[in-house]
mmCIF file of the N, C-alpha and C atoms, coordinates in Angstrom:
data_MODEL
# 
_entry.id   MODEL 
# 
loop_
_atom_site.group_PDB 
_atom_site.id 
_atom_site.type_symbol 
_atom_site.label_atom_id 
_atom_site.label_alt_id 
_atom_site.label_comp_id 
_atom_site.label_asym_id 
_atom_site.label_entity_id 
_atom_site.label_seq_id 
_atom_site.pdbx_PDB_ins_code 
_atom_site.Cartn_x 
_atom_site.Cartn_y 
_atom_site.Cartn_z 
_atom_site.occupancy 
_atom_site.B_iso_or_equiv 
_atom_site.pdbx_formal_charge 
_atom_site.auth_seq_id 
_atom_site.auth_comp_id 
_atom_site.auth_asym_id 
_atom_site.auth_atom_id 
_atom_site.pdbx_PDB_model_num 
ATOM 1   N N  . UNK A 1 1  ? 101.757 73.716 98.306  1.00 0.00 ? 1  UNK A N  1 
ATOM 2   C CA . UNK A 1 1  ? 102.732 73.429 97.276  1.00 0.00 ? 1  UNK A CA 1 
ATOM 3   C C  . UNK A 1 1  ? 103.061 71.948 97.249  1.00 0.00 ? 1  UNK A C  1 
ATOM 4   N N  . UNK A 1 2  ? 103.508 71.585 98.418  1.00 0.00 ? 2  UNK A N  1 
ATOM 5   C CA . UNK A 1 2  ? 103.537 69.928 98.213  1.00 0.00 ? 2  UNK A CA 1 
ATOM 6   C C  . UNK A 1 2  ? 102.888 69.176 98.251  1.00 0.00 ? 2  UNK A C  1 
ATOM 7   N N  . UNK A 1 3  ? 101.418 69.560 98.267  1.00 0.00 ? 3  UNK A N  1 
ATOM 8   C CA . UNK A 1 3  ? 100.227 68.969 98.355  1.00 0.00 ? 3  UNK A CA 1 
ATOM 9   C C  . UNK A 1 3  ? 99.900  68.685 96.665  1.00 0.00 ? 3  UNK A C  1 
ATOM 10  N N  . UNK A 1 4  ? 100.266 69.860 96.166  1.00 0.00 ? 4  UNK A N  1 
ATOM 11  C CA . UNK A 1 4  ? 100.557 69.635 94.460  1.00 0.00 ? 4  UNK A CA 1 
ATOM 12  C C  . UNK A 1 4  ? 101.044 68.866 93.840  1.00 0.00 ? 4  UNK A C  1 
ATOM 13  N N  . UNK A 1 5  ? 102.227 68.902 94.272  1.00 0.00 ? 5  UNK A N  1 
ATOM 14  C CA . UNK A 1 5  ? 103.214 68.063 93.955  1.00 0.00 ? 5  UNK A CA 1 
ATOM 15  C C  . UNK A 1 5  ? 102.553 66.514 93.910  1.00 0.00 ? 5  UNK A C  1 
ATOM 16  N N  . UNK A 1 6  ? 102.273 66.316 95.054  1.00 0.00 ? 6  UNK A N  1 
ATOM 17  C CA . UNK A 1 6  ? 102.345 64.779 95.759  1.00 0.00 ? 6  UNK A CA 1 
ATOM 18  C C  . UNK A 1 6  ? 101.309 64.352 94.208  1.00 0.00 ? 6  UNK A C  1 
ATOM 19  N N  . UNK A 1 7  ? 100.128 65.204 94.674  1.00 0.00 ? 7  UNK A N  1 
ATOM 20  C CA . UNK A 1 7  ? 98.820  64.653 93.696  1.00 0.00 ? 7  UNK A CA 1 
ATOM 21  C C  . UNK A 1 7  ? 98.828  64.447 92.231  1.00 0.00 ? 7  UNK A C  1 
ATOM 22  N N  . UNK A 1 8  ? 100.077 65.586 91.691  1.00 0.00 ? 8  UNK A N  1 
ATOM 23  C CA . UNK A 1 8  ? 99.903  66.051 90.141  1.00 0.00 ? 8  UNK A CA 1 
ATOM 24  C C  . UNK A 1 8  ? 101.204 64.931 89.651  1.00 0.00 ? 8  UNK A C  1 
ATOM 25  N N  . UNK A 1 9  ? 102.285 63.760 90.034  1.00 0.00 ? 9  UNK A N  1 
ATOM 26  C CA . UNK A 1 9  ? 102.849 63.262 89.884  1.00 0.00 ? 9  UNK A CA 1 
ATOM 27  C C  . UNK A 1 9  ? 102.863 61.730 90.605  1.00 0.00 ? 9  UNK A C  1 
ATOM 28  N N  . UNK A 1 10 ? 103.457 61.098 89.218  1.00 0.00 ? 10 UNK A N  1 
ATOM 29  C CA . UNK A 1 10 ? 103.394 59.748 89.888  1.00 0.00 ? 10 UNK A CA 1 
ATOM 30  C C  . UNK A 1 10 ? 104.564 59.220 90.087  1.00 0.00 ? 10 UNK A C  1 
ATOM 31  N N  . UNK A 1 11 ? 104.987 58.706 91.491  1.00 0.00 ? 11 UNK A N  1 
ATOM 32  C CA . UNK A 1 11 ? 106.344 58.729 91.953  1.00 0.00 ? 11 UNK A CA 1 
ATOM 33  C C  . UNK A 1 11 ? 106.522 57.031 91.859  1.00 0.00 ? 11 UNK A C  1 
ATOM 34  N N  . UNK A 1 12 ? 107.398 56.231 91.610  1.00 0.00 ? 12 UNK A N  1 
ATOM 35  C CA . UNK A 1 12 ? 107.803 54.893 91.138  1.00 0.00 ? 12 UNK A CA 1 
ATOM 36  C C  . UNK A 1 12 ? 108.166 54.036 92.796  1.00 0.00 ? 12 UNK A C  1 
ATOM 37  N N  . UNK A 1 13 ? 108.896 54.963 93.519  1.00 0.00 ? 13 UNK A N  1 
ATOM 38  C CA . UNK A 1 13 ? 109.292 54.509 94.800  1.00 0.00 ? 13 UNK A CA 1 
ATOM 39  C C  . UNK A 1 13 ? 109.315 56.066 95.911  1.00 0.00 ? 13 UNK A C  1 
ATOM 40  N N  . UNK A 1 14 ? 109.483 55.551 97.288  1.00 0.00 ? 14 UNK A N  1 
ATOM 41  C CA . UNK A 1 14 ? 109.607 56.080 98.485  1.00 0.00 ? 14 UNK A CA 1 
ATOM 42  C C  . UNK A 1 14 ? 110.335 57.339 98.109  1.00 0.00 ? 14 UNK A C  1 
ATOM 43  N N  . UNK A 1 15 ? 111.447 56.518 97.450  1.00 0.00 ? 15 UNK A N  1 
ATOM 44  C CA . UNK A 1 15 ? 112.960 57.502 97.914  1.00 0.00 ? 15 UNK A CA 1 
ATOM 45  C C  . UNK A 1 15 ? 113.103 58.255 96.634  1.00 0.00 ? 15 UNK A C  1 
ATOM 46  N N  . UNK A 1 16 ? 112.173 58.159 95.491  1.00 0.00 ? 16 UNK A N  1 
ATOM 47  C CA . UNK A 1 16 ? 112.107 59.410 94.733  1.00 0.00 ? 16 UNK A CA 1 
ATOM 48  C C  . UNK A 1 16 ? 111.046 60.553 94.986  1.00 0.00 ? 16 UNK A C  1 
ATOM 49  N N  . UNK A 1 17 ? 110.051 60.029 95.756  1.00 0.00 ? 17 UNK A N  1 
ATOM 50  C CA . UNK A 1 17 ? 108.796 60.876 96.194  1.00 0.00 ? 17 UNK A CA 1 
ATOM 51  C C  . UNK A 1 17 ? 109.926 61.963 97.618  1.00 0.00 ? 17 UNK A C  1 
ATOM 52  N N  . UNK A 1 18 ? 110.537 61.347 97.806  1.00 0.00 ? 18 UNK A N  1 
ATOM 53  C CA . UNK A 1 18 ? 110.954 62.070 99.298  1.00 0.00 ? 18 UNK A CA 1 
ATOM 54  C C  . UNK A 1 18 ? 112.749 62.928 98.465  1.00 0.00 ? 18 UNK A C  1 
ATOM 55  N N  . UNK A 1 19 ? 113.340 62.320 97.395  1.00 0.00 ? 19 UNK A N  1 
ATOM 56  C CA . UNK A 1 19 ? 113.997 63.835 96.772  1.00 0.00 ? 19 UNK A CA 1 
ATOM 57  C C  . UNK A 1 19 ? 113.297 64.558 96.619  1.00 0.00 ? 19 UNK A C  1 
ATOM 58  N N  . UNK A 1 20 ? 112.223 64.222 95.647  1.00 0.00 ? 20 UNK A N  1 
ATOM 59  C CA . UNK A 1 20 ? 111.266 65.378 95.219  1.00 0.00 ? 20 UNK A CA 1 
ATOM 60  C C  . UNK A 1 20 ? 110.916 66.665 96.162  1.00 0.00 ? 20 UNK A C  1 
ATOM 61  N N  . UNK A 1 21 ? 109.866 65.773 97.300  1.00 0.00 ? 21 UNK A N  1 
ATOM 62  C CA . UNK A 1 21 ? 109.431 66.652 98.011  1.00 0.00 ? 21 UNK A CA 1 
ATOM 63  C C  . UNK A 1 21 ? 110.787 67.510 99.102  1.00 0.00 ? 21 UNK A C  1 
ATOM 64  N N  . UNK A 1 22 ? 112.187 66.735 99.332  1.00 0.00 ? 22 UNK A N  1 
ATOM 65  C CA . UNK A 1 22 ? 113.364 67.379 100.049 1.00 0.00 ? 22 UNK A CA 1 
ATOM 66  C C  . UNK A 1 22 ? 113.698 68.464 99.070  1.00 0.00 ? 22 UNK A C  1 
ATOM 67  N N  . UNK A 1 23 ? 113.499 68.605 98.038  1.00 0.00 ? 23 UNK A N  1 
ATOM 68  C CA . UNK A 1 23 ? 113.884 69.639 96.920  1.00 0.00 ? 23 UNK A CA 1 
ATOM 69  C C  . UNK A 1 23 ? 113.207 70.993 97.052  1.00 0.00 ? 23 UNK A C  1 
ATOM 70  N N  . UNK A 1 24 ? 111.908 70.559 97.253  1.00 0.00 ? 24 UNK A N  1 
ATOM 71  C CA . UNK A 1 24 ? 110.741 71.609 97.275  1.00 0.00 ? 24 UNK A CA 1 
ATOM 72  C C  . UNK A 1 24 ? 111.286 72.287 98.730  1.00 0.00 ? 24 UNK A C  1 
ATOM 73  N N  . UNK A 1 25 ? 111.057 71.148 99.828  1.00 0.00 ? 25 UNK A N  1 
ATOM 74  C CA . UNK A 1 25 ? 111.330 72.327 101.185 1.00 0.00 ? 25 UNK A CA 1 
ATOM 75  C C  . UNK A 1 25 ? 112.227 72.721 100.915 1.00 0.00 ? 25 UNK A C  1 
ATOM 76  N N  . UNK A 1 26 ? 113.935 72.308 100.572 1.00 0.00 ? 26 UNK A N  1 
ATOM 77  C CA . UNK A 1 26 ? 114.939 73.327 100.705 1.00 0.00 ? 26 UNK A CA 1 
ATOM 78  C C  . UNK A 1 26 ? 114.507 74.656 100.335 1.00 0.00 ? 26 UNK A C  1 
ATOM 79  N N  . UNK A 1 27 ? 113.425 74.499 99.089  1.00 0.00 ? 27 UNK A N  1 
ATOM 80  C CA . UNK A 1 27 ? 114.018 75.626 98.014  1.00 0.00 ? 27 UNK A CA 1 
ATOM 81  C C  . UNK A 1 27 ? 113.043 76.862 99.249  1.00 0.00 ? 27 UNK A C  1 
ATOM 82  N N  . UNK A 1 28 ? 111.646 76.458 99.770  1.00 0.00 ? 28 UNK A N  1 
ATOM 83  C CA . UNK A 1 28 ? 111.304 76.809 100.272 1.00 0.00 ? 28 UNK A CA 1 
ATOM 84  C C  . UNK A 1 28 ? 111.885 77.737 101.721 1.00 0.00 ? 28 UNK A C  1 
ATOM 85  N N  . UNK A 1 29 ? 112.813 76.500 102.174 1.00 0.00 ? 29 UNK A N  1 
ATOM 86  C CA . UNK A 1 29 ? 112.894 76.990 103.677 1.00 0.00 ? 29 UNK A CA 1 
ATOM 87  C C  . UNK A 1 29 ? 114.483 77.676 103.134 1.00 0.00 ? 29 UNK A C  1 
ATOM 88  N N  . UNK A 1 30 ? 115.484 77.595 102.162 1.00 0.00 ? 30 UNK A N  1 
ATOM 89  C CA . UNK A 1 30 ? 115.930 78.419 101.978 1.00 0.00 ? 30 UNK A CA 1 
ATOM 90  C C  . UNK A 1 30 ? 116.170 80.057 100.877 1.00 0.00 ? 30 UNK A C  1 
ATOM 91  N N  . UNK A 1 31 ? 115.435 79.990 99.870  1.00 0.00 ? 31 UNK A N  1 
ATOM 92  C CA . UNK A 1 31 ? 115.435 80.902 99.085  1.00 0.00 ? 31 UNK A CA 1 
ATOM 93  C C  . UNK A 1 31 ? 114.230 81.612 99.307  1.00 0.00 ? 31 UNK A C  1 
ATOM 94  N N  . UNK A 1 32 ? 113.243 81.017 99.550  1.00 0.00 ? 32 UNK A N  1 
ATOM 95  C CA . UNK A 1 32 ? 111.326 82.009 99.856  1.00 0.00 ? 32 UNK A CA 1 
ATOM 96  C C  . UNK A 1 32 ? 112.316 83.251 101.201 1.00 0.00 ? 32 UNK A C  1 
ATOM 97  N N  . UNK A 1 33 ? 111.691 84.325 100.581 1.00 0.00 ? 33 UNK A N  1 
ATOM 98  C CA . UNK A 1 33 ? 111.687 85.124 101.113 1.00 0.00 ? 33 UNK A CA 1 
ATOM 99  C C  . UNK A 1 33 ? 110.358 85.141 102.490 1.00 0.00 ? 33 UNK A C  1 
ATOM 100 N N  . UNK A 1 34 ? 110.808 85.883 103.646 1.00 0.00 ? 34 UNK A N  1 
ATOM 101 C CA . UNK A 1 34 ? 110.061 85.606 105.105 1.00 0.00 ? 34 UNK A CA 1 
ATOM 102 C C  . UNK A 1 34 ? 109.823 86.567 105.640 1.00 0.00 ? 34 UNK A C  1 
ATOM 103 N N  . UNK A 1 35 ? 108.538 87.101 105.868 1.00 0.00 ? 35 UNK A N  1 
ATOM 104 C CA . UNK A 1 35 ? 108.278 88.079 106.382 1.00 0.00 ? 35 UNK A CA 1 
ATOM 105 C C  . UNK A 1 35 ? 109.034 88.563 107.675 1.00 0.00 ? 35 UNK A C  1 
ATOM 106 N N  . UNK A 1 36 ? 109.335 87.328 108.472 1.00 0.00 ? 36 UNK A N  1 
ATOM 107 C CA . UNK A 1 36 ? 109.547 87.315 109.710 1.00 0.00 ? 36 UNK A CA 1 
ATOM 108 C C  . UNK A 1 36 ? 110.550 88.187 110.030 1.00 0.00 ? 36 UNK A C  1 
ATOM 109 N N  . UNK A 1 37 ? 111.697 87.854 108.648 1.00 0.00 ? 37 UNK A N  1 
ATOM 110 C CA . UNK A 1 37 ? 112.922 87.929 108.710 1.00 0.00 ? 37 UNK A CA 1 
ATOM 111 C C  . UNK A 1 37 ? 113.190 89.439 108.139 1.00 0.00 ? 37 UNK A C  1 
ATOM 112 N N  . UNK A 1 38 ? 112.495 90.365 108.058 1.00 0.00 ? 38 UNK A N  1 
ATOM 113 C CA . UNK A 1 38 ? 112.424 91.693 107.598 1.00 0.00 ? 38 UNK A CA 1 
ATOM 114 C C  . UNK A 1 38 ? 112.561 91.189 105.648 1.00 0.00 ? 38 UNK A C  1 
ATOM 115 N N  . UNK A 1 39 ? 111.640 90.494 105.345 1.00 0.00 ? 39 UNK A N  1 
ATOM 116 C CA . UNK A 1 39 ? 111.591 89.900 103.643 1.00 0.00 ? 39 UNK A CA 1 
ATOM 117 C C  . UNK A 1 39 ? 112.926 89.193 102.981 1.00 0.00 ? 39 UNK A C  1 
ATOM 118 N N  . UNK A 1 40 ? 113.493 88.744 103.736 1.00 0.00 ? 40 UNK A N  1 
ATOM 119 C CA . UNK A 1 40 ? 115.077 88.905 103.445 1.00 0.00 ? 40 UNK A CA 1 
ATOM 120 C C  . UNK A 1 40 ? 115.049 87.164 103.036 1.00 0.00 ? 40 UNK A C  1 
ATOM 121 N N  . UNK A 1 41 ? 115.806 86.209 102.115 1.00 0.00 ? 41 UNK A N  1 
ATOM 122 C CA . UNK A 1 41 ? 115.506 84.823 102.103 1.00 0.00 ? 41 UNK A CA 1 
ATOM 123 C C  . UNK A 1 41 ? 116.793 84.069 103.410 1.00 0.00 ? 41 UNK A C  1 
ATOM 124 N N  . UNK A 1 42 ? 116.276 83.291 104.119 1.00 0.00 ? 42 UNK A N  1 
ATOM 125 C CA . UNK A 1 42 ? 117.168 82.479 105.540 1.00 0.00 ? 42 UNK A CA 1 
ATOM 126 C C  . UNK A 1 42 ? 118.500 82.953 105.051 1.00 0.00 ? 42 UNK A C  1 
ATOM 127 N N  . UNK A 1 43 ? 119.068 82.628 103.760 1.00 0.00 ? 43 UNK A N  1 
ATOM 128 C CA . UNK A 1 43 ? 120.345 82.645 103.363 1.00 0.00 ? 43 UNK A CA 1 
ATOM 129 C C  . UNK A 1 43 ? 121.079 83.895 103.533 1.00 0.00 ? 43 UNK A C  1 
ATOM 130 N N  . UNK A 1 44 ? 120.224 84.806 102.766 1.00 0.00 ? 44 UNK A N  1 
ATOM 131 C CA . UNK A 1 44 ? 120.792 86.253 103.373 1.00 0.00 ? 44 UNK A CA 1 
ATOM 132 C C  . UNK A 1 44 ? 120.786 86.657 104.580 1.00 0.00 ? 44 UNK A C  1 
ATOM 133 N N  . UNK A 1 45 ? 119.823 86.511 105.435 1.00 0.00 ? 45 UNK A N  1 
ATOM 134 C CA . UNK A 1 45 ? 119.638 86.870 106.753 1.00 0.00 ? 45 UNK A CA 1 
ATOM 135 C C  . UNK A 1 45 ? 120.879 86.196 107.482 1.00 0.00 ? 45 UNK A C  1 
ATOM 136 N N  . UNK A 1 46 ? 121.574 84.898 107.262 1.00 0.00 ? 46 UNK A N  1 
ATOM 137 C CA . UNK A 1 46 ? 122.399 84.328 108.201 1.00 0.00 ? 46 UNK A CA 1 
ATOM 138 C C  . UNK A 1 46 ? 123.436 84.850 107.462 1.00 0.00 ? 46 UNK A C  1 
ATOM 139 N N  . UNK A 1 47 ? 123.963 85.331 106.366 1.00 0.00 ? 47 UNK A N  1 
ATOM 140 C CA . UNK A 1 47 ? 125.380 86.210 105.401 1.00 0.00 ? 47 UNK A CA 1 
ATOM 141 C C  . UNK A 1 47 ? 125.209 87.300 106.404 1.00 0.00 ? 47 UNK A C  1 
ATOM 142 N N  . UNK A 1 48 ? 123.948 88.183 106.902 1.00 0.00 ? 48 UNK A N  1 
ATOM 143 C CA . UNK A 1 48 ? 124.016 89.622 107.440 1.00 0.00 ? 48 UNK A CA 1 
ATOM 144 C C  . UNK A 1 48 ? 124.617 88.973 109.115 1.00 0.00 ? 48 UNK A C  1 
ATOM 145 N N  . UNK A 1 49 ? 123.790 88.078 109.534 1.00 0.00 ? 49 UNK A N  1 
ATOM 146 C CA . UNK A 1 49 ? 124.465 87.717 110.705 1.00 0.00 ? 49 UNK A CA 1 
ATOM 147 C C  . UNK A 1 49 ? 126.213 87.734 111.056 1.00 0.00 ? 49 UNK A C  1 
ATOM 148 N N  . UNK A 1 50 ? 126.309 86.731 110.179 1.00 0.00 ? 50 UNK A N  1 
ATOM 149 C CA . UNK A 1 50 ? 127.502 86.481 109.944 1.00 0.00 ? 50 UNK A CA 1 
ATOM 150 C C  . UNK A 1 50 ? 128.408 87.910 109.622 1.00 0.00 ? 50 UNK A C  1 
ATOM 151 N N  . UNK A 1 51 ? 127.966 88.817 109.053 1.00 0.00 ? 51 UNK A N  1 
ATOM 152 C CA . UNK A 1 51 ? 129.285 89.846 108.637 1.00 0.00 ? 51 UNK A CA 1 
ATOM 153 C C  . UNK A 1 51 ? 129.149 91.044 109.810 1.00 0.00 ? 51 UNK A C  1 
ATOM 154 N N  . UNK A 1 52 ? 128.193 90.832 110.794 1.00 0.00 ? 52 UNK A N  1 
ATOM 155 C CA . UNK A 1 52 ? 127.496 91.786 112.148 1.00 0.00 ? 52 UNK A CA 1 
ATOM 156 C C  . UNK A 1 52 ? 128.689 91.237 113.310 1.00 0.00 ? 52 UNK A C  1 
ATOM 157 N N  . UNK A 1 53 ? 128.826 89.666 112.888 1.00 0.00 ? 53 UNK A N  1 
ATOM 158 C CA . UNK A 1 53 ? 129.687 89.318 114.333 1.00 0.00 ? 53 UNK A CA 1 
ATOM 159 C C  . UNK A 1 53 ? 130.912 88.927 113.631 1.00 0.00 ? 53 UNK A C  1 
ATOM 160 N N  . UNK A 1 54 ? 131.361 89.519 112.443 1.00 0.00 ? 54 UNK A N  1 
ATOM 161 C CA . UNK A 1 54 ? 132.906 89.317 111.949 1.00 0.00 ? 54 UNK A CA 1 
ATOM 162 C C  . UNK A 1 54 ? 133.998 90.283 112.026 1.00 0.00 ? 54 UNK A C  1 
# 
C-alpha cells in the first residue's frame, strides 16, 4: 500500500510525503481489521479491554 502511494504521487517536500504516508499507517494500524485480534480493528479490541477491567 505505501509502496503505491510513494510511486503513484509526487510529493513537493519531506514533511508532506511523511503526513501522507503517517495517514496511511494510522488508518492501517488503527481501523484494518487483524486477524490476530479475533478480526476485531486495534480500536475495538482496546474499548473490549477496557470495559473487561472496568
Amino acid at each position: 500500500m505505501k509502496k503505491g502511494e510513494v510511486y503513484s504521487t509526487s510529493y513537493s517536500n519531506f514533511e508532506e510525503t511523511n503526513r501522507s504516508l503517517f495517514s496511511i499507517e494510522g488508518f492501517y494500524n488503527r481501523n484494518r481489521i487483524h486477524s490476530s485480534i479475533h478480526d476485531l480493528t486495534p480500536q475495538e479490541f482496546e474499548e473490549l479491554a477496557k470495559e473487561k477491567t472496568a
